[in-house]
N, C-alpha and C positions, 0 to 999 in steps of 0.2 A: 571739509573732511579732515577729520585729526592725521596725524602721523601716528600719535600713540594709544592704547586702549589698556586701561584696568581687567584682570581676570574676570571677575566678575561681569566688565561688558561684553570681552570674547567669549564668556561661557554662554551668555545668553542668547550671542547672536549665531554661535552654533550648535546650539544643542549641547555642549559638551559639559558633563560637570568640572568643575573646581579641580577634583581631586585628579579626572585625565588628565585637564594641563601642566598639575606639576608632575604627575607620572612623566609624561612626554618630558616634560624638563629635566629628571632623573635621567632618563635615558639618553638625552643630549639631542634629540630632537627638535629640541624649541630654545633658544637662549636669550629669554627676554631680560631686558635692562632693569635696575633698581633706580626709582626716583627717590631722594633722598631720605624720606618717611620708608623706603625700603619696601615700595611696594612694588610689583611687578606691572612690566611696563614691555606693550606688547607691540610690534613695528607691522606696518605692511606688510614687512619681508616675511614676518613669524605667519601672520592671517592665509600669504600663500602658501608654507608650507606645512598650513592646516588643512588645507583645500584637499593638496595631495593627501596629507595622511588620512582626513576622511574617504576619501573616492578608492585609497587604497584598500582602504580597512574595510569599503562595501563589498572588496572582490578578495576578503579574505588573507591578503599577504598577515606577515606576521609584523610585528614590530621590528624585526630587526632587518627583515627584509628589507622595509622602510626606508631606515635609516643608513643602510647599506646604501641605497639607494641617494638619499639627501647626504650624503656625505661625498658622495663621488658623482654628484652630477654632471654629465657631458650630455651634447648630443647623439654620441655613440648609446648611451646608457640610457639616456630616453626613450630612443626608439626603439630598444631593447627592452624598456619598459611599456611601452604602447604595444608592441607584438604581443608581450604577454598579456598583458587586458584584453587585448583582444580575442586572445584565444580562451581567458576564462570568461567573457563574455559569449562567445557564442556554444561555450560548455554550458554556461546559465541558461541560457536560451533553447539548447536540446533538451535539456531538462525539464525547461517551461511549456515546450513543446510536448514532451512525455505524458507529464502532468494534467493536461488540454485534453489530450487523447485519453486517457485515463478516466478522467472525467464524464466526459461526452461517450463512453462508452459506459458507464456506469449509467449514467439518465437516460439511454438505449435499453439498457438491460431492464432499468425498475418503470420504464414507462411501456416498455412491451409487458411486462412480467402483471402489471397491475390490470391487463387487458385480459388473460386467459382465463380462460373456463375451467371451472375447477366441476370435478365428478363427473367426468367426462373421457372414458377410454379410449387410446387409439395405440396404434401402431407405426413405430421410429425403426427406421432403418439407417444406421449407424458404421462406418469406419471403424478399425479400430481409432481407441480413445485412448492416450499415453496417461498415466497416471503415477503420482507420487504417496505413498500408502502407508502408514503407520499400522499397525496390527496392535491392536490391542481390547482391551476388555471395558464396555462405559455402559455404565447404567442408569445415571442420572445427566440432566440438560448442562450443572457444573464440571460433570467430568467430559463429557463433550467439548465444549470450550477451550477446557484444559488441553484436549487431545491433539484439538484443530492449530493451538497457538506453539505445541510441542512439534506439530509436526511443521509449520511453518516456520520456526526458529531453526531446525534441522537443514532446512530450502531455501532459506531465502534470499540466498546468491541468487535464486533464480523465479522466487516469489515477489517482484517490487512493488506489484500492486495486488496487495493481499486484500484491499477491500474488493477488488472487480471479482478475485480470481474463486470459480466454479469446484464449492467443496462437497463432499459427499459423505455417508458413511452405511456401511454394510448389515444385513444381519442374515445368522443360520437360516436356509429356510426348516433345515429339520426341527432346530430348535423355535421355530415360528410354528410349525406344523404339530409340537406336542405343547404348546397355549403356554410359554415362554415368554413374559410381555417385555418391552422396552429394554431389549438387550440386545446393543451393538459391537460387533466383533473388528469393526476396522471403521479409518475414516481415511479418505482417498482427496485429493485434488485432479482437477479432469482439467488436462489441458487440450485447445482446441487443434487443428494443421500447423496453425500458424504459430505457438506457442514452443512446438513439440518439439521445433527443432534446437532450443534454447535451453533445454534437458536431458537429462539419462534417464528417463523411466526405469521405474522400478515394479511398476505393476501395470496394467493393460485392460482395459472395459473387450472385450471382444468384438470384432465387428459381427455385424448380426441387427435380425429383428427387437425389438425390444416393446414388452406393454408397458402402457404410459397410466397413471395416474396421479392428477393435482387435487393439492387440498392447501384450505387456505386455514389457518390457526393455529390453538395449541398443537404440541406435538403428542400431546395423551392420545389425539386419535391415531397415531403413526400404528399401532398393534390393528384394532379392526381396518385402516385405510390396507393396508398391507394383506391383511388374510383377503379383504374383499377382490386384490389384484389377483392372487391365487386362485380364489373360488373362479372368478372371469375368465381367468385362461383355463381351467377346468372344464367350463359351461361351455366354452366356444372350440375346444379341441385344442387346445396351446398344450404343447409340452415345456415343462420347465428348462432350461436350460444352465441357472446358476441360480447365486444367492438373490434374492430383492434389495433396493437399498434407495436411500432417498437424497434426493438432489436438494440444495436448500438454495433456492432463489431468490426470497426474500426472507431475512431473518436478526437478529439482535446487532447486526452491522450496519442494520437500515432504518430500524423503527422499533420502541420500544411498545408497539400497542400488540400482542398476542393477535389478534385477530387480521391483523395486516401483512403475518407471517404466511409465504407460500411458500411448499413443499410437494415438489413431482419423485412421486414412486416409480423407480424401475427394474423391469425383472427381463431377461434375453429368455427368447422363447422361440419356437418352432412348429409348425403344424404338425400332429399327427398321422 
């Protein structure tokens, strides 16, 4: 085994380019020797105090934290540096955890969601639902988009997993009922008990019965799927109770095939 190594062999044997070693040299991190050709000439001693700056610089310190650090080495100062790995360790690790759950809650959601029947009426009975609501006017599938990622950016202190989280968006039922097509007046987030307490809502699904229906596709059919939910509670004695408005369970977050897109309608209704 050498005592001494050329740049060019510490870069390769850690990963590290050329130009971080003499960075680290600038900053007085590394002080490897010159053999007489003036090349840089790198000891044991420098190799261990690569170790460290690599494993540091996985858990994010800064450089001069580093060096702070390698310049005042003690045993006092070590184990003052291991406390803190360890705690941004298992901050990683809560994270990785989050992360896991996030996950495994998303392949729950799209592996139930790929199972429901679509065109298929029923009746939900419902809590209130806390919600986060932007108001505004979308006509088209881009101003959608646009609306859902406005109002996300406004939230998302409290939005971290915006692929999971259950979005929706509204429309007039008067302006449904005089043949008004694909015009949305609001688009909401629906958090579920467990979510709610993590927020100040700002808007609220009512508790109450609710008519359900799913459709699976474009969203050109959202005007007749929607009048058909009206015509239903109609036929069957439902009194309206609010606007209709559609839950997107699977959508351009998930799959780009239109056909693989599901869409539950729902309207809070009442017996006459």
């Amino acid at each position: 085994m050498k005592n001494d190594y050329k740049i060019n062999e510490i870069s390769k044997l850690y990963g590290i380019g050329v130009d971080s070693l003499r960075y680290y040299e600038k900053l007085g991190l590394l002080v490897p020797r010159r053999d007489c050709n003036g090349y840089r000439l790198y000891s044991l001693h420098d190799m261990y105090k690569l170790n460290i700056i690599r494993d540091l610089r996985q858990l994010d310190f800064t450089m001069q934290q580093i060096k702070a650090y390698l310049d005042q080495q003690s045993v006092e100062n070590t184990l003052e540096l291991l406390y803190k790995e360890q705690e941004l360790i298992q901050e990683q690790v809560a994270k990785l955890e989050t992360t896991q759950r996030i996950i495994q809650g998303r392949i729950k959601v799209l592996t139930e969601a790929m199972l429901i029947k679509t065109g298929v009426f029923s009746i939900k009975t419902y809590s209130e639902r806390p919600c986060l609501q932007l108001n505004t006017r979308i006509t088209r599938d881009e101003e959608m988009d646009y609306a859902i990622k406005k109002l996300h950016q406004k939230h998302k202190g409290h939005i971290l997993d915006f692929g999971n989280q259950l979005y929706g968006a509204s429309v007039s039922l008067e302006e449904l009922n005089h043949g008004l097509r694909d015009v949305f007046n609001s688009v909401f987030f629906i958090f579920d008990s467990d979510g709610a307490g993590l927020i100040d809502p700002d808007y609220g699904l009512p508790a109450g019965d609710y008519l359900s229906l799913y459709y699976r596709g474009d969203y050109r059919q959202s005007h007749e799927k929607m009048l058909d939910v009206v015509a239903y509670a109609g036929e069957h004695g439902f009194r309206l109770l609010g606007d209709p408005f559609e839950i997107y369970e699977i959508d351009n977050r998930d799959t780009i095939i239109t056909d693989q897109f599901l869409t539950e309608i729902q309207v809070r209704v009442a017996m006459e």
